[in-house]
N, C-alpha and C positions, 0 to 999 in steps of 0.2 A: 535637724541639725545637718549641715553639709560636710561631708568628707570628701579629701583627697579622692579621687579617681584616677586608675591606672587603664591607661588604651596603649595594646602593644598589638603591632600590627607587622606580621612579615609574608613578605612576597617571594621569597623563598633568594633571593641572591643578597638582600640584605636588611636589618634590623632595628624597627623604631621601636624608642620608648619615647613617648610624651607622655606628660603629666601636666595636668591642669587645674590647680588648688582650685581655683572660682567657680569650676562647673560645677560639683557638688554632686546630688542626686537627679540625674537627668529626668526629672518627673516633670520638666516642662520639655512639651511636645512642639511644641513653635519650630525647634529645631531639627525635625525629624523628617519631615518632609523640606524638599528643595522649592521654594514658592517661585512662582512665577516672573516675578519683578522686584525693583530694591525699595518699592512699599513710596517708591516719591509721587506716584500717578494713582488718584481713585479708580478703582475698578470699575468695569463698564455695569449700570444697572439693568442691563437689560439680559445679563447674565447670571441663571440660577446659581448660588452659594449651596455646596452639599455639606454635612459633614461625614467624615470618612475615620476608618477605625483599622490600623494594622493586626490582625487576628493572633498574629504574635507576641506583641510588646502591649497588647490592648490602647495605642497612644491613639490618639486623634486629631483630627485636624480638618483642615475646609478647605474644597478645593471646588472647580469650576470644570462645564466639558461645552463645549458647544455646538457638538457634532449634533446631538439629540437628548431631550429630558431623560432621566437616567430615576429608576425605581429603585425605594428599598431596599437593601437583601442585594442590588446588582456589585458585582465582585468587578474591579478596574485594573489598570494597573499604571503607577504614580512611580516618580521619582523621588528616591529621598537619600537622605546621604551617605547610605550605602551603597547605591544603587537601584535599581528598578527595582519594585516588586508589586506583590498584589495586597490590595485592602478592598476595602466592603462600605460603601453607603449605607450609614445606619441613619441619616434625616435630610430633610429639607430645611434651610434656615430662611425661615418666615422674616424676621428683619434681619434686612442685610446688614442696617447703619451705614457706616461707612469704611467699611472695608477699600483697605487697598491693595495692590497688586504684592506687595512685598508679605502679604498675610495669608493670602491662597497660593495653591498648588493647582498648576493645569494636569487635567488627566491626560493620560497620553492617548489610553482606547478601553473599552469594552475589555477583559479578559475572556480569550479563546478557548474552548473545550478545552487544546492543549493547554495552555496556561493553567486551568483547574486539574490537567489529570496530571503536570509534572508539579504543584503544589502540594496533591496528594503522595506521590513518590517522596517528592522531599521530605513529606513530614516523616514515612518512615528512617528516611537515611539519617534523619534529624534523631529518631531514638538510639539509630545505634552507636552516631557518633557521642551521644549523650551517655553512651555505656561506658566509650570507649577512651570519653576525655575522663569521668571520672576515676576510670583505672591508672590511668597514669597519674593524675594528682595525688592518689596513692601511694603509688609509683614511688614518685618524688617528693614524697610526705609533705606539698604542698597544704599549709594552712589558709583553705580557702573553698568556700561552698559551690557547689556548679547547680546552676538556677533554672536554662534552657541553651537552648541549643536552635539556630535557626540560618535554615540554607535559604541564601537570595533564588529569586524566581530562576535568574541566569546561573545559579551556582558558580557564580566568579568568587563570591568571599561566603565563608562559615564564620557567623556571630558568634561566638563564647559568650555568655554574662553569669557573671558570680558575683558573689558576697563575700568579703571577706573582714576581718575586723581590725587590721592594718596593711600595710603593702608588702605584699607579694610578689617575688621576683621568683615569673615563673619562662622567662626566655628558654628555658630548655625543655620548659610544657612546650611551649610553640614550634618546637623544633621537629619534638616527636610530632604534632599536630601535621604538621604538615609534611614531613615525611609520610602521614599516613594517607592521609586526605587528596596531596599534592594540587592543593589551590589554596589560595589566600587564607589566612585564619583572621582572625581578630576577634580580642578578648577584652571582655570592659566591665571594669568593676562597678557594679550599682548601689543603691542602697536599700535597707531593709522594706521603706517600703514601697521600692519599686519592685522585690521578690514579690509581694504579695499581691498587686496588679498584675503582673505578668503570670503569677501561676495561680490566681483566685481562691477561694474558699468563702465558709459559711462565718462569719459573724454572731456575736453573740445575740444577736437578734433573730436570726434563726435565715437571715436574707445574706444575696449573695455580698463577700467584699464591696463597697461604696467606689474604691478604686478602679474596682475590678469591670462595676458593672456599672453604676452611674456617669461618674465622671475620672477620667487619670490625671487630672491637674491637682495637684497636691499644692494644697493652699496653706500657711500657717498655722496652727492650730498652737492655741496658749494653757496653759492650767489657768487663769484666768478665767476663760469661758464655760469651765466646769464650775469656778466658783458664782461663777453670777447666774447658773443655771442651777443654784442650788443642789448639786449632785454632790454626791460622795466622793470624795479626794481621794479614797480608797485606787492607789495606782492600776489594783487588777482589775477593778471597776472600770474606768475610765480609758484602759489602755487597749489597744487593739492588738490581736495575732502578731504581727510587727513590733511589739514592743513601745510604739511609740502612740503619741495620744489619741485617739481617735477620730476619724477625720468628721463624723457626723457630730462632732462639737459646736462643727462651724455652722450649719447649716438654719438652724436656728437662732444664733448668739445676738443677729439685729435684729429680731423679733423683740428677744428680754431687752436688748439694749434700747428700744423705744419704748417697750410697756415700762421700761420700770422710771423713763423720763415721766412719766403718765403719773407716780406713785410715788410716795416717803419713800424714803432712802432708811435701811437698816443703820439704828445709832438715833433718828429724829425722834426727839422731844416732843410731844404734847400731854395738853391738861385736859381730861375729863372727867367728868363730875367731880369737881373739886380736885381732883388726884393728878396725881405726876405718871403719865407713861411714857415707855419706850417702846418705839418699834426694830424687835430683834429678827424680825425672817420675814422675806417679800415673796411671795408666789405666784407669779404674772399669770401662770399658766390655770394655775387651781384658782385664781382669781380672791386669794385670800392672805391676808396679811396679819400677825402676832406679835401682838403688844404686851408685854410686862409692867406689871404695877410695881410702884417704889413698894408696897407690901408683901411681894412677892406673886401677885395671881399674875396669871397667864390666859389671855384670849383670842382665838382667832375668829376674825371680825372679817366680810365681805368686805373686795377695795370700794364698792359702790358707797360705803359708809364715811368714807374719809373725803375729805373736800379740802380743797387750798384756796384761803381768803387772804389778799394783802401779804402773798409771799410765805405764811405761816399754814400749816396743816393743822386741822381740827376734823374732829369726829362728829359726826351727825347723831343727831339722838333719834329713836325712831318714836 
């Protein structure tokens, strides 16, 4: 579900508040990196596609270098709309398709020793300003969660992101912020589960956040696709860390959504041996399906036994 989002931003002589109902939960990364062009010209194919991972917000995105082929694991440094900073090539994108210029992001360069040993500085000053804003949300009996905390490579602006469960008017957080700081602040409210890609965890699967670790495009997920995967509606079953559905609902759902085009539909009628059945539960996966007799019995029968003649489903007799 999308909420409201508050970005307050002061540069210390004077003070924005925007607000922008439509952005929602910034869990599309499209927007995080500055892409090279306005996407009206294909990009040149003879230029490798990487994909790239900000180590803070875990967001991703695809971007080009053409100085020299660039490995795994190499750490860059990209523009995005906060300004410069550093990410990580975590692949090579084997099909390009057709990417175009308004969809990648050019690297600027290689990141230098220094750029790794003042990313490491920053992350310390990153903990303490993290001590330091949560004290004063106290402070100011702000009602609202502090998530991370992150200094651009240049440390021109400190990122605030929180959670809150309405809006927030915390102009006089930002004041002390920046009296303390004395550099740009900016705070932005996220949503719950972009807390949980950004600060990851274990899953009740026992593997890391999906978010966190697979992919951060947060894609719709329905109570639907629990009920056509036969699962338990049980909300703490189905629900993730986050509160909200879980996102490996999806990952599977056009899988069942073709097997079960393959198979009777839960509710279909048929006659065998003389008898009236129904078919009450489809199991794409276990590969078995349960029929109820007008007498009451109950049978689960292999999908291999069911066959569709002239539109109608019948049972094979073995």
């Amino acid at each position: 579900m999308n909420q409201d989002i508050q970005h307050n931003e002061y540069h210390g002589d004077d003070f924005h508040h925007l607000e922008d109902p439509s952005y929602g939960e910034f869990s599309d990364s499209t927007g995080i990196a500055v892409p090279m062009g306005d996407g009206s010209e294909p990009l040149d194919p003879s230029l490798p596609v990487y994909r790239l991972r900000l180590p803070y917000s875990h967001e991703t995105f695809h971007a080009v270098f053409s100085a020299e082929p660039l490995n795994v694991g190499t750490m860059v440094i990209v523009p995005t709309r906060y300004g410069k900073d550093i990410a990580q090539i975590i692949g090579l994108v084997e099909n390009k398709g057709t990417f175009t210029s308004g969809e990648v992001v050019r690297i600027d360069r290689i990141a230098t020793p220094d750029d790794l040993a003042k990313t490491q500085q920053n992350a310390e000053k990153e903990k303490e300003a993290f001590s330091i804003c949560r004290e004063k949300i106290a402070s100011h009996r702000l009602d609202m969660k502090l998530v991370s905390v992150h200094y651009l490579l240049e440390e021109s602006k400190i990122l605030f992101f929180f959670t809150a469960e309405s809006r927030v008017d915390f102009r006089e957080l930002v004041k002390d912020l920046v009296s303390i700081f004395k550099t740009r602040i900016e705070l932005r409210q996220i949503g719950v589960r972009d807390e949980s890609r950004i600060v990851g965890g274990l899953g009740v699967c026992g593997r890391g956040y999906c978010c966190h670790t697979v992919s951060d495009k947060l894609k719709p997920v329905s109570i639907k696709m629990a009920k056509d995967q036969n699962l338990s509606l049980n909300s703490m079953k189905i629900s993730g860390p986050c509160g909200r559905l879980l996102c490996c609902l999806a990952y599977e759902y056009s899988f069942y959504n073709e097997a079960r085009r393959q198979l009777p539909q839960e509710g279909c009628k048929l006659i065998w041996q003389d008898t009236n059945w129904k078919v009450t539960e489809v199991d794409p996966v276990g590969g078995k399906i349960k029929i109820v007799c007008e007498d009451g019995r109950q049978i689960y029968l292999p999908v291999s036994r069911f066959e569709k003649q002239d539109g109608r489903w019948r049972l094979i007799d073995l």
